[in-house]
C-alpha positions in Angstrom: -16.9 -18.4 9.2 -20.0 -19.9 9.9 -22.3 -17.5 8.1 -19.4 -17.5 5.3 -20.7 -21.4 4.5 -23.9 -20.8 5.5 -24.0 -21.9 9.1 -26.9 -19.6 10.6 -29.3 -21.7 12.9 -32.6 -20.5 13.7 -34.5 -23.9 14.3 -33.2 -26.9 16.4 -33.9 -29.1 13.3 -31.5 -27.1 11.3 -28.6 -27.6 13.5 -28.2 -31.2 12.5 -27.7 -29.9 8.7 -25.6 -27.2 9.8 -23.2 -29.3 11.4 -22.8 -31.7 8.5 -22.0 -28.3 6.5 -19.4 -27.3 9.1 -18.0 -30.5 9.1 -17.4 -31.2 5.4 -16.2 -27.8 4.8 -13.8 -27.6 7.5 -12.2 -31.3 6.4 -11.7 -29.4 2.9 -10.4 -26.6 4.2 -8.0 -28.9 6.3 -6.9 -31.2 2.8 -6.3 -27.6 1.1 -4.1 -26.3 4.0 -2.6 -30.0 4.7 -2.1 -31.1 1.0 1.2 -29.3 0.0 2.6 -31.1 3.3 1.6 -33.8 2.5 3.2 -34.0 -1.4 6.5 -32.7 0.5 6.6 -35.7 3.0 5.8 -38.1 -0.3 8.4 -36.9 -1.8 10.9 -37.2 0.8 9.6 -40.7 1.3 10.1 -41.7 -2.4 13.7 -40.2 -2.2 14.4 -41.9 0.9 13.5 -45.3 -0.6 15.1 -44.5 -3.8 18.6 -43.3 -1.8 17.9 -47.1 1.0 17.6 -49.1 -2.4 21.0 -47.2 -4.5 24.4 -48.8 -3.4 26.0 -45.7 -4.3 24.6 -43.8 -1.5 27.0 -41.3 1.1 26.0 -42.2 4.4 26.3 -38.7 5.0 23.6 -37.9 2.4 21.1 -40.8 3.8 21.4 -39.5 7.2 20.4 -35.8 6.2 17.3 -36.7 3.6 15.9 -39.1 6.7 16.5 -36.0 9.4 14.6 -34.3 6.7 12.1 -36.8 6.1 11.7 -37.1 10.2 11.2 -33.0 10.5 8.8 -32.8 7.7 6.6 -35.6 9.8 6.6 -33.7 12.9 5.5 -31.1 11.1 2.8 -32.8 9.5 2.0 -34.0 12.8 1.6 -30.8 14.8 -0.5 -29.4 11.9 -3.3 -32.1 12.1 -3.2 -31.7 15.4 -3.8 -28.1 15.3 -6.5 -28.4 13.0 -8.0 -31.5 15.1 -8.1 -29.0 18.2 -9.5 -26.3 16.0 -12.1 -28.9 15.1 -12.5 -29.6 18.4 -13.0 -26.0 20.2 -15.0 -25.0 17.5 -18.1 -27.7 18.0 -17.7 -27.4 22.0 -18.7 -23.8 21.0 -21.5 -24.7 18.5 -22.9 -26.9 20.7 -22.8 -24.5 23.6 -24.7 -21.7 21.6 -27.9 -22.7 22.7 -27.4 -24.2 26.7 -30.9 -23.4 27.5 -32.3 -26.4 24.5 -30.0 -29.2 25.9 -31.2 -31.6 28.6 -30.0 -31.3 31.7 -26.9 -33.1 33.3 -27.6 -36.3 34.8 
């Protein structure tokens, strides 16, 4: 993936750049695989709301839209949190690929 976006360090002073890349392009890539989530837990908001604010509404039919609307966030959850990990692992690696240029633990 890194060579995909152009992530190839030769210099120390590149790096810096290189990580900005990584970084933007892996928040867009986490909005593209996030986003139809999110428009599904927006709209079982708004029908939520619109079912708490009709007096006509089975208590039956409240109860399963908010189950829904609860699943859908724990969902949503779990997936940034994959992708926050991902995030994670991934620069503990990039900034392990050159031990030997760090300075030494204190």
């Amino acid at each position: 993936m890194l060579a995909e976006i152009g992530c190839v360090c030769t210099e120390p002073c590149s790096r810096v750049l290189s990580t900005r890349v990584l970084e933007k392009e892996l928040a867009k890539r986490g909005e593209q695989e996030l986003d139809e989530l999110f428009k599904y837990v927006e709209s079982l908001s708004a029908s939520y709301r619109e079912k708490l604010s009709s007096n006509t509404v089975d208590q039956r039919d409240l109860d399963t839209v908010a189950e829904n609307l609860r699943s859908a966030k724990t969902i949503l959850i779990e997936n940034v949190l994959g992708i926050e990990q991902s995030w994670r692992e991934l620069s503990h690696l990039y900034a392990d690929m050159e031990p030997e240029r760090r300075s030494p633990a204190i």
